[in-house]
N, C-alpha and C positions, 0 to 999 in steps of 0.2 A: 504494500500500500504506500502512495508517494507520501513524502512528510512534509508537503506543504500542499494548498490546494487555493486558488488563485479568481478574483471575480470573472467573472464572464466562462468559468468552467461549467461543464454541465459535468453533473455525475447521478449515480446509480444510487439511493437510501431508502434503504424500505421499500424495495421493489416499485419505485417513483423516481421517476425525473423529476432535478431541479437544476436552476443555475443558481449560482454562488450570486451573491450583492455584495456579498461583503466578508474579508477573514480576518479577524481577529486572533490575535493567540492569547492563550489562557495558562494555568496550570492545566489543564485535561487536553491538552492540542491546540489545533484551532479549532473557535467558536464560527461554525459558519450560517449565514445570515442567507437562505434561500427561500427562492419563490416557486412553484411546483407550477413542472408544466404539462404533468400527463394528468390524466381523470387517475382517482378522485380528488387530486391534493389542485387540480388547476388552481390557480392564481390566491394561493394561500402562503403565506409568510412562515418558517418556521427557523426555528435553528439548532444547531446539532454539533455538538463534541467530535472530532474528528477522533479522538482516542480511543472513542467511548461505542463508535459507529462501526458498521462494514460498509465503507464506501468505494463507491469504483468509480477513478475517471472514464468515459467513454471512450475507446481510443480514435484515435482520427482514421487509422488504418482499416479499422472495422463499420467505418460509415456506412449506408446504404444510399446509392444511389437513386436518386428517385427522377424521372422524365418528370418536366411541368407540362401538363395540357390543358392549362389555364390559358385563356384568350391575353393576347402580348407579353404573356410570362407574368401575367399579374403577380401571383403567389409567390415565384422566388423572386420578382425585385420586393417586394413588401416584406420578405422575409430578411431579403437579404439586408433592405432600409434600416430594419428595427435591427438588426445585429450592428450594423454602424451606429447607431445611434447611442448603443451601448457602450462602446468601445470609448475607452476614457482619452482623453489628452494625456501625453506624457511628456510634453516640452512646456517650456517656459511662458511662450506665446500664448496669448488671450483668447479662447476661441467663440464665448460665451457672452460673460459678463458686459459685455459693452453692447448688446444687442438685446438691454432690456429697454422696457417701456419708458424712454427719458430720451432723451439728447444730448447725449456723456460730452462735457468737455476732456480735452486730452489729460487735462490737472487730474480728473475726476479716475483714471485706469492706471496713473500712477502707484498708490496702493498696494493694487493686484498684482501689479507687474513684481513690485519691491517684495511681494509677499510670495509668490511663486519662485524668487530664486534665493528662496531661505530654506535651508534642508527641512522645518516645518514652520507651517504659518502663523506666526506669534507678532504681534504689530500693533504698536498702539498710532492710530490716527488721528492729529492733533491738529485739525486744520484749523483756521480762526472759526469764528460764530460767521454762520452763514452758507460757509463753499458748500456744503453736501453731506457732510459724513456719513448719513443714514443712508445716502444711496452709493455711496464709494465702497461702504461694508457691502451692500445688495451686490453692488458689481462680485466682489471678492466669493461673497459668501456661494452667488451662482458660480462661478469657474470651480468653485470648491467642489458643488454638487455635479456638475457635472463630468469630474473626474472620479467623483464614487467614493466621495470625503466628507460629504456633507446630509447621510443619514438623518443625524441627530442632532439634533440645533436645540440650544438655552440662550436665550438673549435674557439679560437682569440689565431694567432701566429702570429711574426714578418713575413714580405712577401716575403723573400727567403726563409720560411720553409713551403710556402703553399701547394705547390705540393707535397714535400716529404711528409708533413703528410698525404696529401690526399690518398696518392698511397700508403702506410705504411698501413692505416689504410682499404684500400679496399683490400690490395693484400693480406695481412694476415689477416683480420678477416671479407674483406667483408660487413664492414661497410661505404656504401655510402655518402660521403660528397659533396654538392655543394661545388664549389668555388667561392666566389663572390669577385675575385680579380676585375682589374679596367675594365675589359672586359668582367667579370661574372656578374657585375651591370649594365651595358648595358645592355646585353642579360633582366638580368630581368625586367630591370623597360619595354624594348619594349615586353614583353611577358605579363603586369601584369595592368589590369586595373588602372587606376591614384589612387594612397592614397593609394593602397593596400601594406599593409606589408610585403614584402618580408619573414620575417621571420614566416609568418603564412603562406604562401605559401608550403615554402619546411623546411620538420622537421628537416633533419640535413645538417647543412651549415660549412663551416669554411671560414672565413675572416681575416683579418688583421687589429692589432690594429691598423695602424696608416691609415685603411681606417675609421674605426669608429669613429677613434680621430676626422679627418678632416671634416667627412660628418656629418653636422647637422642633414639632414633627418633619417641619419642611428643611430642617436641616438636618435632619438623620437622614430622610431620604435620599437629600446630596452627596451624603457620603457613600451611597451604596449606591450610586447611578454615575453612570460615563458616556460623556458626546462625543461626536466627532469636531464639534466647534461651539464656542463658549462665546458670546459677546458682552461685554460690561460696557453700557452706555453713561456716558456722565462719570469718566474713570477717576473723574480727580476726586469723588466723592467715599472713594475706596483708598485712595493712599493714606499711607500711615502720617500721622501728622504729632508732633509734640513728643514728648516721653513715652507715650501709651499708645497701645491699639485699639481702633475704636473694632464696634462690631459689624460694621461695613467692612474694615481691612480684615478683622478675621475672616469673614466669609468671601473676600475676594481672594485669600491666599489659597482656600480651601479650592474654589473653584477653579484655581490657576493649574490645578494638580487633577482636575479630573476631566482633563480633555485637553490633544495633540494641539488643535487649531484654538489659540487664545487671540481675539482681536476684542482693544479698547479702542474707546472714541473720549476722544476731552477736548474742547475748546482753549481749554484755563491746566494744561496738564503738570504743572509744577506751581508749588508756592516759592518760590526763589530759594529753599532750602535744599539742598544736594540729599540729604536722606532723606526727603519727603517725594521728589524724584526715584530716587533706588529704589524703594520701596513698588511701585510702578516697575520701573526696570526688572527687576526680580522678579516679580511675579511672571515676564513674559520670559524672561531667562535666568531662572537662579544661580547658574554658572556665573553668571557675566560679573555682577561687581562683585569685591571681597571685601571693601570697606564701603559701607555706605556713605561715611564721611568724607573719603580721598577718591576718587573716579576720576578719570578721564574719556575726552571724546572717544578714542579707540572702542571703549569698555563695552558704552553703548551702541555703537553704529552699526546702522540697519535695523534697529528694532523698531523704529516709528519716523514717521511723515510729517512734517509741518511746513503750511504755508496759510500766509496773509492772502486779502483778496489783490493786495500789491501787486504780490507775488508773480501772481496767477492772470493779471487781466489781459495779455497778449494772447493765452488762450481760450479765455472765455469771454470772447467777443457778445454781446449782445445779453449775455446771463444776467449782469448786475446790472444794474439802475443806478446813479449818482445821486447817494441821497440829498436831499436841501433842508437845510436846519433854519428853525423861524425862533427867534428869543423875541419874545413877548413880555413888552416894560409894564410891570402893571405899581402903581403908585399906591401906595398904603393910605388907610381912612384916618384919618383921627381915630377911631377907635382902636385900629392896630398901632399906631404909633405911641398912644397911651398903655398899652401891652407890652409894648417894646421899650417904652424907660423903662416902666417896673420893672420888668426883666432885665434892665440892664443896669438898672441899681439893685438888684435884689442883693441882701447879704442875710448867709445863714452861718449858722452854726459850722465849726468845722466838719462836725459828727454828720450835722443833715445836707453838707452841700458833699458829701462825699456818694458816689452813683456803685459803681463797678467797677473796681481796681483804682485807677487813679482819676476818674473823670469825674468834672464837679456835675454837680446836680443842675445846677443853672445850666450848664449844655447840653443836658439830656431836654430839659425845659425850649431850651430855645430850638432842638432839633424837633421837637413835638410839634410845637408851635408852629415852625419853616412846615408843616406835614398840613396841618390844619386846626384851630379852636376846639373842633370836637378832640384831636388825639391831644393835644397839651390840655384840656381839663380829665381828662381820661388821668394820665399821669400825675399830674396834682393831685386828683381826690384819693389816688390809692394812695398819694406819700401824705396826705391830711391824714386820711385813715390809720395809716401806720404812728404816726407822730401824735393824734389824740387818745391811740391806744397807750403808746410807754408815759406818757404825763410827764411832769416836771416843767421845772421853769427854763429851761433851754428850749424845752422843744416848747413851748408855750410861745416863744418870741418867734420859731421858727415858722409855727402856726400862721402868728398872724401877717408874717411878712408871705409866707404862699396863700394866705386866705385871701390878701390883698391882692396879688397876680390873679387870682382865680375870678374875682368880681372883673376885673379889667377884661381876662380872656373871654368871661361868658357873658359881655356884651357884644361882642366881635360877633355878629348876625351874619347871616349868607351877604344879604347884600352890603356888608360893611369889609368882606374880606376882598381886599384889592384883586387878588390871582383868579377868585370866582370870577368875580362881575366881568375881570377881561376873557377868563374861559367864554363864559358867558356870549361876551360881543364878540370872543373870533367865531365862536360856531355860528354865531347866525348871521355875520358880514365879512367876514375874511375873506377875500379874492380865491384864497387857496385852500383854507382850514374851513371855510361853510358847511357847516354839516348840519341835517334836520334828522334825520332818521328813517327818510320816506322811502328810500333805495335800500329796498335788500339786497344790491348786489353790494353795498356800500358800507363797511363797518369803520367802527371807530375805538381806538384801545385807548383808555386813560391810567397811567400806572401813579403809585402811590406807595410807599413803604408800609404807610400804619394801615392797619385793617377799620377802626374805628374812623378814620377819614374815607375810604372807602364805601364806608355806611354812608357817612353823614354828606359825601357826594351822590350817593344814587336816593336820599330822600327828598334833595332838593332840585338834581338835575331831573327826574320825574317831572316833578309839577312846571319847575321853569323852563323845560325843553317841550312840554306835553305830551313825553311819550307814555305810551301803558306801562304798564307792571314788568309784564314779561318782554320788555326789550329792554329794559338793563339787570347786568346779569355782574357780581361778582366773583372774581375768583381769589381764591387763597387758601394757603395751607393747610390750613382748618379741615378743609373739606376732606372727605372718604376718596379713595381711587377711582371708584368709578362716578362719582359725581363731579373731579375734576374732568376725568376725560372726556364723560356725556356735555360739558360748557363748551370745551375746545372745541371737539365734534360739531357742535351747533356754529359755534362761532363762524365756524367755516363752509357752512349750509345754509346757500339763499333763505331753504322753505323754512330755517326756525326763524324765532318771532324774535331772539336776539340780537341788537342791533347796536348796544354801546356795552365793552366788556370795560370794568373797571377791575384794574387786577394787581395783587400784591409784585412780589417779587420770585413769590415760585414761580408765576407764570413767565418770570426771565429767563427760566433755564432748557433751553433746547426745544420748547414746543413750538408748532409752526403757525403764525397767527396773520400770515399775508395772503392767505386764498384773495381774501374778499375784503381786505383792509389795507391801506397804505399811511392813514395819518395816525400819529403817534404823538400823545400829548404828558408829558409831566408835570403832574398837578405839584409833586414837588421835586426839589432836584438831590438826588443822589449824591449820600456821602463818597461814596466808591468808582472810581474809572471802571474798575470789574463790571460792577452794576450799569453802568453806562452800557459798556457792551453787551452787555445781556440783552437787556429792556429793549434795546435799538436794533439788535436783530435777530426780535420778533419777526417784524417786517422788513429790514433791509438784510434779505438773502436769496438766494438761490433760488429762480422761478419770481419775484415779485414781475410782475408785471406794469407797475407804475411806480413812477417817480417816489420813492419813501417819504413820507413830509413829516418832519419831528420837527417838534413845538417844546421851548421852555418857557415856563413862568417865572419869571424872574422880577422878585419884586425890588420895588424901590421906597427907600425909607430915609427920614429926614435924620434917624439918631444916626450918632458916629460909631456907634459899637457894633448895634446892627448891621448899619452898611456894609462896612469892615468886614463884619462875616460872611456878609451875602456878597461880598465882591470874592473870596475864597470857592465859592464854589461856582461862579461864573467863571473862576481861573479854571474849577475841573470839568467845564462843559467847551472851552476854548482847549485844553489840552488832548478831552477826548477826540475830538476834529481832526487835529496834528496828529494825532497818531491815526486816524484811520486815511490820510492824504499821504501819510510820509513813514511809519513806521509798522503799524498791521497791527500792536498790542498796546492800549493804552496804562496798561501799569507798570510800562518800564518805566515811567516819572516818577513813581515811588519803588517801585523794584520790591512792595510788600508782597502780591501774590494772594490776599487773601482779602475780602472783603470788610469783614470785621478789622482785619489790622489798618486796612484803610481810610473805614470810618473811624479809627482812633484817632489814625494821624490827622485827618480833617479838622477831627473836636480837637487835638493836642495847637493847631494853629490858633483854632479860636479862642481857647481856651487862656494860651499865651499872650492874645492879642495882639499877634502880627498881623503884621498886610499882606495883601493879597503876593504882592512883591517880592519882601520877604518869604511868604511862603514858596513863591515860583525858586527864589535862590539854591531852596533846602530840595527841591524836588532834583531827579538824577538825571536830569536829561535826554537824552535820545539813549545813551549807552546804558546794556544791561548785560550784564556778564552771567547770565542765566539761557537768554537767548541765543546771543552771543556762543556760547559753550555748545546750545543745543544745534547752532547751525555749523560749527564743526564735526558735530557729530553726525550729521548726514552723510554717507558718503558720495564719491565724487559724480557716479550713477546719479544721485538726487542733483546735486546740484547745475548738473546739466539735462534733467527736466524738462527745464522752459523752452528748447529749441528740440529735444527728442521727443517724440511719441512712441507711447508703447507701443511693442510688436502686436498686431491682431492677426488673427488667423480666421477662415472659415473651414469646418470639418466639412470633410467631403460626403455628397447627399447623390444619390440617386432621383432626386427629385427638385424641382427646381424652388422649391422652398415648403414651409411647414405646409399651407394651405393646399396644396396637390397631394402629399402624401396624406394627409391625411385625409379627403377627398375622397381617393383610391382604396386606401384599407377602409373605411367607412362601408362606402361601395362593397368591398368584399367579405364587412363582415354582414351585410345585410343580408346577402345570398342566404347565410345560415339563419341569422336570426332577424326578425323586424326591429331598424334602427331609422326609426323617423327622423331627416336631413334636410337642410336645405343651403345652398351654396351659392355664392354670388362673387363668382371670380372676378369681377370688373371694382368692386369697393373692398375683396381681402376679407371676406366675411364665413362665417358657418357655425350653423343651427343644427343640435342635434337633439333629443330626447335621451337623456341618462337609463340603460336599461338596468336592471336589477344587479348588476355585478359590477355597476359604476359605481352604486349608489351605496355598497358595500365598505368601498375603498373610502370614501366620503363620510364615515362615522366618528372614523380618531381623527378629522381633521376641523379647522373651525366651522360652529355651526352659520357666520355669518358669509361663508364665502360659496354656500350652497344654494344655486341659483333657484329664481321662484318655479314650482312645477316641474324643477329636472330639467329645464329647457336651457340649455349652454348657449350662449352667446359669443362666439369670439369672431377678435379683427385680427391680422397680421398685422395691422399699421400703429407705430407707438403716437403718433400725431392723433390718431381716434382714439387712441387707449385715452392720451393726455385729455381729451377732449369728454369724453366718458367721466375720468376722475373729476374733473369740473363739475361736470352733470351731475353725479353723485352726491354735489354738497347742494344740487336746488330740489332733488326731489326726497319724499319721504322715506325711502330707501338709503342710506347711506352708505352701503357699499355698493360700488360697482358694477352694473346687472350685466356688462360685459368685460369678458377676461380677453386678457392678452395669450395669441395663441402662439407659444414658441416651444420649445424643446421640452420646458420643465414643469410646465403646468401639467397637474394628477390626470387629466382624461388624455391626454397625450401619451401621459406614460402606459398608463391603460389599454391604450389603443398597442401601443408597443409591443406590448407583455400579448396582448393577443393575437396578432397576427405572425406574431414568434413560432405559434402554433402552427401554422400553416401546412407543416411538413410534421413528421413522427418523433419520436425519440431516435437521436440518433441518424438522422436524414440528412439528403442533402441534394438540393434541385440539378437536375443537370437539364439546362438551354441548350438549345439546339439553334446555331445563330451562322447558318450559312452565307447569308448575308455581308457579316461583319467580320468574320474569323476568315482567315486565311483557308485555301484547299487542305486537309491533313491535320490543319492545327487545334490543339487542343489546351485548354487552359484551366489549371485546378486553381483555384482561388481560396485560399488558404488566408489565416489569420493567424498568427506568433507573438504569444504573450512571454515574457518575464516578468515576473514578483520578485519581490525583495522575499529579505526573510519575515517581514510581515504580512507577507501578504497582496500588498498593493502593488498594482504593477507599475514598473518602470519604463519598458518597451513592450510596446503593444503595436503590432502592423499589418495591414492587410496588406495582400503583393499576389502576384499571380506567377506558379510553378507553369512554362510554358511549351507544349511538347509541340512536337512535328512529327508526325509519327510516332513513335515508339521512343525515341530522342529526345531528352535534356535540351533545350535550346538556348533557354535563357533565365533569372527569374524577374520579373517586373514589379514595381510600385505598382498600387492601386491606381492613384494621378497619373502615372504615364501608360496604367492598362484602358483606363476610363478615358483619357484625349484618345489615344491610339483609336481604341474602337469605335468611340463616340456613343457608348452605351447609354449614355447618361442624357443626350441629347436627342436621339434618335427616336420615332414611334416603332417599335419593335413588331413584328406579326411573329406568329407562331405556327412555322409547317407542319408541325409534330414532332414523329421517329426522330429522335437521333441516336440509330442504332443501339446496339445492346448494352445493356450497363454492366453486363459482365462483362464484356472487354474494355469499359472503363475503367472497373474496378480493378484490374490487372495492373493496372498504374499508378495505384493510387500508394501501394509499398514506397515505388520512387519516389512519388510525388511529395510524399513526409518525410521522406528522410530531404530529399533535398530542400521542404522549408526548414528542417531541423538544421540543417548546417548552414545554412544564408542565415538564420534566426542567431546561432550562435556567434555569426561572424558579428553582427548588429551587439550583441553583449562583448565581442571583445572592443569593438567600439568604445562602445559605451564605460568597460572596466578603461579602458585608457584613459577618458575624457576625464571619469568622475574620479580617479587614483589620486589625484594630483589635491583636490580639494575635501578626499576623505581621508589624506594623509594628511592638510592644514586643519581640519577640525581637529583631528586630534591632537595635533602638538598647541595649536591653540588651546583644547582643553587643558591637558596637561600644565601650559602656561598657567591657566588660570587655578587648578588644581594648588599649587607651588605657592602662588599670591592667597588663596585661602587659609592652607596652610599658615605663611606666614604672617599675617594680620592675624592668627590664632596665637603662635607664639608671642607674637608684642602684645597683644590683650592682655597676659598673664605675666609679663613682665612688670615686679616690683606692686603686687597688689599688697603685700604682707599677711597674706593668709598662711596655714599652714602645707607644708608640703605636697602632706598627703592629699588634701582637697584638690591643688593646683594638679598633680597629676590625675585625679579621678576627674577631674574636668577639661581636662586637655584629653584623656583618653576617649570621653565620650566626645569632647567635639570632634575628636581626629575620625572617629567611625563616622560620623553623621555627614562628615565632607567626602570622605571616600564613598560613603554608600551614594550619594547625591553624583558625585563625579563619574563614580563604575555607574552607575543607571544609563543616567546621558551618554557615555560610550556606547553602551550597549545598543541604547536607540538610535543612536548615529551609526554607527554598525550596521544595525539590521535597516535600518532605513534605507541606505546606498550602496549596500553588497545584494547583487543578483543571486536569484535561486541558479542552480547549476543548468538546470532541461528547461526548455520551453515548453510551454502547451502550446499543441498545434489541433488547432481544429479546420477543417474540409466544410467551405460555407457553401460553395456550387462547383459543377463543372461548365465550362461555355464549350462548347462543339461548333466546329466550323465543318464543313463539307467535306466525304470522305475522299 
């Protein structure tokens, strides 16, 4: 029995054919992952212990040749179609991913590229807010699948991006994701025997880190589940940060360990801190750094992508929009101005002006305040609260000095607050900002920090705008998972009744709020450059289709202290500008990284009483030795980017694209069974009725991508898919009711798996093609797989063994068998006879041994190419090996413990580094060392005239 067994094999189990999907090695052999093609196991999933089986490959030698007298060969080009279709890519070149439903700029397959010439795909993508990342993953994640890498999918995103991912990644590549928000774990656990694993249930899932954080069960489950590909969106939200782990980084270490393909996405992927970066790093390569504190660009390079939209605009012609920023002067009332002395003489106690860590009370006051009257009474009454509970005569004076602020602030009425009343008069006369609410194709986001001013703008914008109830809508943190993603969802759906989203700062973070909106208003302005970028690309990114229009409020006031402050943060709405004209990230001027740190340093100006000036002095400039660092770390591949395009390829088709083939198999499964069709070659369309065995396949996948009545909808064209997606957000259906029809969508693959059947266990068409084939000649058309020693194959070829006679002539590529003959172009008829298959079969000994030795030549090939680079892995490892090592030894240098500790701790970290190092070999090993035999399988014979 061979000891290794490879996809695309068929073999013998249990007195049933299957083919292999997938092998895995286990303790027990390999685990392999088949779909059953004879009765009774047809088109059923199982998998099987190779140690534990009697399995027999079929050998090619013993095929049965079969005559097609099928009208133009129907049956073996359809058979033959779905056997290519199968056959994975084994080069570096893109064959897939760039022919999803979008209009990839060339920035956007960079990626894929960089992630296919990694021995495995580990990558964090770090492009600014805006470029794509969710469909640069999509690209990646399809080339993945479609090499027989991408089974099993976990995407973990924050849970206002659940849906979007989900619908992003079905509506353009037609990759199915459960969602197991707080009402998708419901549904499972009442669908799923008790103890069963959810994540062994359904292959690809996406959930939310902070359901996995929370639920104990769902993280025992993780540990006893394995993908073929792992996505963490929002990565920076997982690095280790400070002294401690939080429980996002544990669970992201955890999941970095249970699946080969690990890809992050982060806008913000470092806080300016080197081990809060490593942290990140490691997880996609734990080899790579040994000191998280000392690294260099080497360490890291090639493990992640970053680019500005800078960057990138030479090839994303026409994608972004130039956004225009409007600052809006609005002049303070008497009433605010009498708000703003108090507050700018207020003096407290040392005890009660002290906030949280160092910040006085008065600037948490005056930032409430800059938010709006409802959030600074908000925060007064709980510190009255607190202060008339301890008593005494300190807080007694402090009392009445905030009881005083509080009468001032709670005259400050809607129409007494300057930033309103000009909100106010832009929506209803602004040249550019008029907004009424009467266009649903027309929305409007108003953002805001505090929650409590978010109330107290949708109680007043109501009545002074006249819109109903349910056309303003806010969002924030507050909310449950799926009641953030059901606003989003609407937000970007002509047919809901929401029409002005007022939204905290979650909604800053990666969700997509430009379908059907382009103005962007802040009611107040942002301590943080971080936050800048968030908020602002909402709507200025990837796909807006109008001009961005962002609006500040900016008020104006007569005191000198206020001013003062408020001219500080006019400094951070002019700095965010410059950096998105000139630099790509707006917090290299503080080089903090983190938002809270930023809003300190904001309050530590005000707080100081420097100017605006002053404060510009203290800011870093253009230079940040974090960026900086991280664009050495690209290697020279990236950096010549902007002028290369990745390599694309198209797999070679017997057909002249998806919609003919599957046309034709349609066509010919109908003969057997009724499959109500309808096809419209001139618009790229087809309609078919889901029969009972479609609808099968359709159970472990989402219930919302399951069309109304079984009635399939698809275009070949990504310009109707995009146009579809649009449609989807005006009618009451929100996803989709037409799919995009390409390689990887389920009823294609369906369609595949069935007309696979065409021929027996063990078959194989012989054409009869007098025509096309030479007098005498004959051509076995053969496929030659090599697997590594896991399994996956590495060379995979079809070629044609070509006789004359009796005679060895030559052997051919597919590409130069397919021009030569013009197989692929030609309407083919069918004479019949082409004579005996027993004197086929007579050839068919040669026939295999000779792909067996062209197959082998192809693997000494390849051991040549790949020797050179699985001899640098490992000295590379090794290297790094040595530096682990040594950064263990100086950790233990001069602690003043006792002896005996310092060795029983160096001895366990010396196994823990070796065991981590031997693994990585291993897998680097078995990854790029060829099995020794090829499998050869016998897919037709073509017969030319005798």
């Amino acid at each position: 029995m061979p000891t290794s067994f490879a996809p695309g094999a068929r073999v013998e189990i249990r007195d049933a054919e299957w083919v292999i999907r997938k092998a895995e090695m286990t303790p027990n052999g390999q685990a392999l992952h088949v779909t059953g093609l004879s009765d009774p196991v047809k088109d059923r999933s199982a998998i099987f212990l190779s140690d534990l089986e009697d399995i027999r490959i079929l050998r090619p030698e013993d095929t049965e040749l079969v005559p097609d007298q099928s009208p133009a060969f129907r049956s073996s080009l359809l058979f033959l179609e779905s056997l290519l279709r199968r056959t994975p890519p084994t080069d570096e070149r893109i064959h897939i991913g760039h022919r999803g439903a979008m209009n990839p700029a060339p920035y956007q397959l960079h990626p894929t590229a960089r992630a296919l010439g990694q021995t495995r795909q580990r990558i964090l993508i770090a492009d600014a807010v805006g470029l794509g990342k969710t469909l640069e993953a999509g690209i990646l994640v399809s080339e993945l699948i479609r090499r027989g890498r991408g089974r099993r999918i976990l995407v973990v995103t924050v849970k206002s991006m659940m849906t979007q991912f989900q619908k992003e990644f079905w509506s353009r590549f037609t990759i199915p994701l459960v969602r197991l928000d707080s009402a998708g774990i419901q549904r499972v656990y009442s669908r799923l025997p008790a103890g069963m694993n959810p994540f062994h249930h359904y292959d690809r899932t996406i959930i939310s880190v902070d359901t996995l954080k929370q639920d104990v069960q769902y993280r025992t489950f993780l540990e006893k589940a394995w993908w073929d590909i792992i996505i963490i969106d929002e990565a920076h939200n997982v690095a280790e940060r400070g002294g401690g782990i939080s429980q996002r980084a544990r669970l992201a270490r955890l999941l970095s360990e249970r699946s080969d393909t690990l890809i992050l996405l982060s806008a913000t992927p470092h806080d300016g801190k080197a081990r809060s970066f490593a942290s990140i790093m490691n997880m996609l390569d734990p080899t790579a750094i040994a000191d998280p504190s000392d690294y260099g660009p080497e360490d890291i390079k090639g493990l992640f992508v970053r680019r500005f939209k800078k960057d990138i605009q030479n090839q994303a012609a026409g994608a972004f929009r130039d956004r225009k920023i409007l600052t809006l002067e609005c002049a303070a009332s008497r009433e605010e101005e009498e708000a703003f002395s108090r507050l700018a003489g207020l003096e407290l106690s040392r005890k009660a002006d002290r906030s949280t860590g160092d910040l006085l009370f008065r600037i948490v006051l005056e930032k409430a305040l800059f938010s709006s009257p409802a959030a600074c009474l908000q925060t007064l009454r709980k510190r009255l609260q607190k202060l008339r509970k301890e008593g005494g005569p300190e807080s007694a004076a402090d009392i009445g000095a905030l009881a005083a602020l509080e009468e001032k602030v709670a005259a400050i009425y809607p129409e007494h607050l300057g930033r309103y009343r000009t909100l106010l008069e832009t929506l209803r006369n602004h040249p550019e900002l008029a907004w009424d609410g009467s266009d649903p194709g027309d929305r409007l986001v108003i953002f805001s920090e505090r929650l409590e001013t978010l109330h107290w703008l949708k109680r007043n914008l109501l009545d002074d705008l006249g819109l109903p109830e349910n056309a303003v809508a806010v969002l924030h943190g507050g909310m449950s998972d799926t009641e953030q993603q059901r606003l989003v969802e609407d937000f970007g759906k002509e047919s809901a009744p929401v029409r002005l989203l007022l939204a905290s700062d979650v909604a800053s973070e990666g969700i997509n709020l430009h379908y059907l909106c382009h103005r962007l208003v802040h009611f107040d302005i942002p301590w943080s450059l971080m936050t800048f970028q968030q908020r602002n690309g909402r709507i200025d990114r990837y796909g807006q289709t109008k001009t961005p229009l962002i609006a500040y409020l900016v008020t104006r006031s007569e005191n000198g202290r206020i001013r003062g402050d408020l001219r500080i943060l006019e400094l951070l709405i002019r700095k965010d500008e410059e950096a998105v004209r000139n630099i790509g990230d707006p917090s290299v001027f503080l080089g903090l990284y983190s938002e809270e740190e930023e809003e300190r340093w904001t309050a530590g100006m005000m707080q100081s009483g420097k100017s605006a000036e002053e404060a510009e002095k203290e800011m870093l400039g253009e230079e940040n030795w974090f960026e900086e660092f991280m664009k050495l770390a690209q290697s020279e591949e990236t950096r010549e980017e902007a002028v290369d395009d990745p390599p694309v390829a198209e797999s070679p088709s017997l057909y002249r694209d998806d919609l003919e083939y599957l046309e034709a198999a349609l066509n010919h499964l109908a003969s057997r069974s009724q499959i109500q069709r309808e096809i419209n070659r001139d618009k790229g369309t087809l309609e078919f009725v889901a029969p009972e065995e479609l609808k099968r396949r359709f159970r472990r996948l989402p219930r919302e991508i399951w069309p109304e009545n079984g009635l399939f909808r698809l275009t070949l064209s990504p310009e109707e898919m995009e146009k579809e997606i649009l449609r989807s957000r005006v009618s009451e259906e929100s996803w989709p009711s037409v799919h995009y029809l390409w390689p990887l969508h389920p009823a294609v693959e369906w369609v595949n798996d069935k007309v696979l059947t065409s021929f027996r266990r063990h078959e194989a068409p012989v054409m009869h093609l007098p025509e096309i084939l030479p007098r005498g000649e004959t051509v076995y058309l053969l496929s030659g797989l090599i697997p590594n020693r896991k399994g996956h194959p590495l060379i995979h070829r079809w070629f044609g063994v070509v006789f004359s006679g009796r005679k060895i002539v030559r052997v051919e590529e597919l590409e130069d068998l397919l021009e030569r003959t013009g197989l692929r172009k030609k309407t083919l008829s069918n004479p019949g006879a082409a004579g005996s298959p027993d004197e086929l079969r007579k050839l068919l000994h040669d026939a295999v041994l000779a792909g067996t030795e062209w197959m082998l030549a192809r693997r000494e090939e390849f051991r040549k190419k790949i020797s050179p680079r699985l001899a640098r892995e490992k000295e590379n490892l090794e290297r790094l090996r040595g530096r682990h090592h040594e950064k263990l030894e100086r950790s233990l240098e001069g602690t003043g413990r006792p002896e005996a500790i310092v060795q029983g701790r160096k001895k366990t970290e010396t196994r823990r580094i070796d065991s981590l190092f031997d693994q990585y070999l291993k897998w680097v090993e078995d990854t790029l060392t060829t099995e020794p035999e090829p499998y050869i399988q016998i897919l037709a014979v073509l017969k030319g005239a005798d």
